[in-house]
N, C-alpha and C positions, 0 to 999 in steps of 0.2 A: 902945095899939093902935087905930089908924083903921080900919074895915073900909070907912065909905061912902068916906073920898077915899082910900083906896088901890084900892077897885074902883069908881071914876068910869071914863064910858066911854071917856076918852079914854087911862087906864091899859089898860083891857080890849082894846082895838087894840090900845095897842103888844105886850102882851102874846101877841095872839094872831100880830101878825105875827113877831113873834120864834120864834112855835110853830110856825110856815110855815115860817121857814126851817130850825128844825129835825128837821122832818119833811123837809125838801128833801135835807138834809146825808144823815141818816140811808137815804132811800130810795135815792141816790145809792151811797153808800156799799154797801148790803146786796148791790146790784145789780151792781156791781164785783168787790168782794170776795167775794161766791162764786162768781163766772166765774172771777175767779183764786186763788183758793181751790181750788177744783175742780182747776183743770187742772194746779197745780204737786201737787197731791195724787195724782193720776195721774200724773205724772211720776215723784214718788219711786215708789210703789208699783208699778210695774214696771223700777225699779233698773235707768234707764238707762246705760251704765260715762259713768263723768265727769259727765256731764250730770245725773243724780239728786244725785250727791253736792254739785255745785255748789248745785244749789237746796236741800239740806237744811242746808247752812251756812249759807246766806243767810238761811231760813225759820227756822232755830235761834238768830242773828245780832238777826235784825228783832224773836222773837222775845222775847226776854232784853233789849229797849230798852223804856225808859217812852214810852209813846205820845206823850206832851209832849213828847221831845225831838224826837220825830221831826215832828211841829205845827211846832216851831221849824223845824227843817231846812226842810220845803218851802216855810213862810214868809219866814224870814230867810236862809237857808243857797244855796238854787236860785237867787235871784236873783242872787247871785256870781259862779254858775254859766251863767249868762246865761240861765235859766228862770223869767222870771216868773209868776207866779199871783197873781189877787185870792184875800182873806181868804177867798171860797166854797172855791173849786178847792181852793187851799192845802190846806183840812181836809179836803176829799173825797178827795184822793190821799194824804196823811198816815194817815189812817182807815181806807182803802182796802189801804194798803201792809200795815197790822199788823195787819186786821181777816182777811185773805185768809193770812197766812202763821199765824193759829192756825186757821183752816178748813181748811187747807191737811192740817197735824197732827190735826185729828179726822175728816177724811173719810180719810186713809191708815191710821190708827188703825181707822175703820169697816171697811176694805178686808180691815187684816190680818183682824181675828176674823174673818172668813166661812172657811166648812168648807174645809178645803184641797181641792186636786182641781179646783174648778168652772173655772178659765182651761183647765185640761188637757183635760177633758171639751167646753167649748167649742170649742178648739180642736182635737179629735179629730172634732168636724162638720163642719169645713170652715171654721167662722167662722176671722173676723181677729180678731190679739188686741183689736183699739180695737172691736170690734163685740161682741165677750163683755165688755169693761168696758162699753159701754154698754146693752145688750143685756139681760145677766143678772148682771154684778157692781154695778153704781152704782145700778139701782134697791134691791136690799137692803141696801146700806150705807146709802144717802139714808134708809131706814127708821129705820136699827137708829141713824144719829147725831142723826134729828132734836131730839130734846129736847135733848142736846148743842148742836145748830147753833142753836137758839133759846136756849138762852141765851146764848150768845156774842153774839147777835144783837143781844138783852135789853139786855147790857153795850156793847154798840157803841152805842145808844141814849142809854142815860146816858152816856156818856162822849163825846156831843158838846157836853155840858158845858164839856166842858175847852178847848172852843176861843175861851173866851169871853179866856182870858188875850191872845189877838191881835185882840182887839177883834169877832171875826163875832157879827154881830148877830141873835145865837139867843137861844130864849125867857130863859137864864138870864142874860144880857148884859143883855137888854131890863128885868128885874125889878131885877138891883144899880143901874142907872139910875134907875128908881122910888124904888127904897127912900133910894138918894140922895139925894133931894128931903126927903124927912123919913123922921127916923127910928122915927115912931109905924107907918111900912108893913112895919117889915123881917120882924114875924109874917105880917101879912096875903098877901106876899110867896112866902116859905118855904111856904106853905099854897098857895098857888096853885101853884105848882113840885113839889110833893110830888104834887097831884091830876093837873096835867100829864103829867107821865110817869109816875105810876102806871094812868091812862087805856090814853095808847100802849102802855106796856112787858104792860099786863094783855091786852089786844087782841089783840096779837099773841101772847100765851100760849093766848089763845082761838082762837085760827086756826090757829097750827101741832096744836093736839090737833083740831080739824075736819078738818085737811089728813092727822093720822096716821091717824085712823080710815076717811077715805077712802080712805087707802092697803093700809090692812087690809082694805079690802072688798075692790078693786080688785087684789087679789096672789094671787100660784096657792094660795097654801097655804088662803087662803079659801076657793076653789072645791071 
């Protein structure tokens, strides 16, 4: 085990730019996939005829696929299809696609358990139904799934890992290149990977329980 030439500074840059773009991927992705997470979540959950049923196949579908295959698809498969993407995009919309259709499943999931009654009760005031989900149904579900939604989140994190099999040059890409060189680095390595994303993945453990207990202040039953 090397620890000085495997953390020489010019390892430490590649290192951290590979931790760039994996924080790129990742932010990209979160930012995506619970817009459309969200909204096909609200889609099933008011059981539109056809239209809910279409998207709970397809989310059941995307579902039930290893996320690699689907890596492959928008990498090798789209361009067939006459849709190209660089290695970035690629993983962003692969990511995106299966990251959003299990968000999709625990924010409908959050939707059911809320007390039956509260759309009917909305909508005996005058509201519209999309203004009682947003209103007074989606802020207590966003409650009641967050520790669910962060780690799904958690797992969306690491498993930008997995795109290193197409070559995008995220932090774990950047480190097998290293450890390549010699293989007195490949602990030193493994240990810097291990603190990388237990950094980010703990972080963001630390923010979303900052974000629930603001939430808890900030909610009627607080008051």
């Amino acid at each position: 085990m090397n620890l000085s030439g495997a953390f020489s500074w010019d390892n430490i840059g590649f290192l951290l730019d590979g931790l760039r773009v994996t924080v790129e991927v990742a932010f990209f992705t979160i930012v995506i996939s619970i817009l459309i997470g969200f909204l096909l979540g609200i889609i099933r959950y008011f059981e539109i005829p056809i239209v809910s049923k279409v998207v709970g196949v397809i989310v059941d579908i995307i579902r039930n696929l290893p996320l690699l295959l689907i890596i492959f698809f928008t990498y090798f498969a789209l361009p067939q299809l006459g849709i190209s993407l660089n290695v970035f995009w690629s993983t962003v919309i692969a990511m995106s696609i299966f990251e959003a259709s299990m968000i999709s499943e625990i924010l409908r999931g959050g939707l059911k358990a809320l007390p039956n009654g509260q759309m009917e009760a909305g909508l005996a005031t005058g509201l519209k139904k999309i203004n009682v989900m947003f209103h007074i149904l989606l802020p207590q579900a966003t409650k009641e799934i967050l520790p669910s939604l962060v780690s799904q989140l958690i797992a969306l994190i690491k498993d930008t890992s997995l795109a290193t099999i197409i070559t995008l040059p995220e932090i774990t890409h950047n480190a097998k290149i290293i450890y390549g060189q010699d293989t007195s680095y490949v602990i030193p390595m493994f240990m810097a990977l291990a603190a990388f994303y237990f950094v980010i993945c703990f972080a963001l453990s630390v923010f979303s329980k900052y974000l629930a207990k603001r939430m808890e202040v900030t909610s009627p039953d607080a008051i």
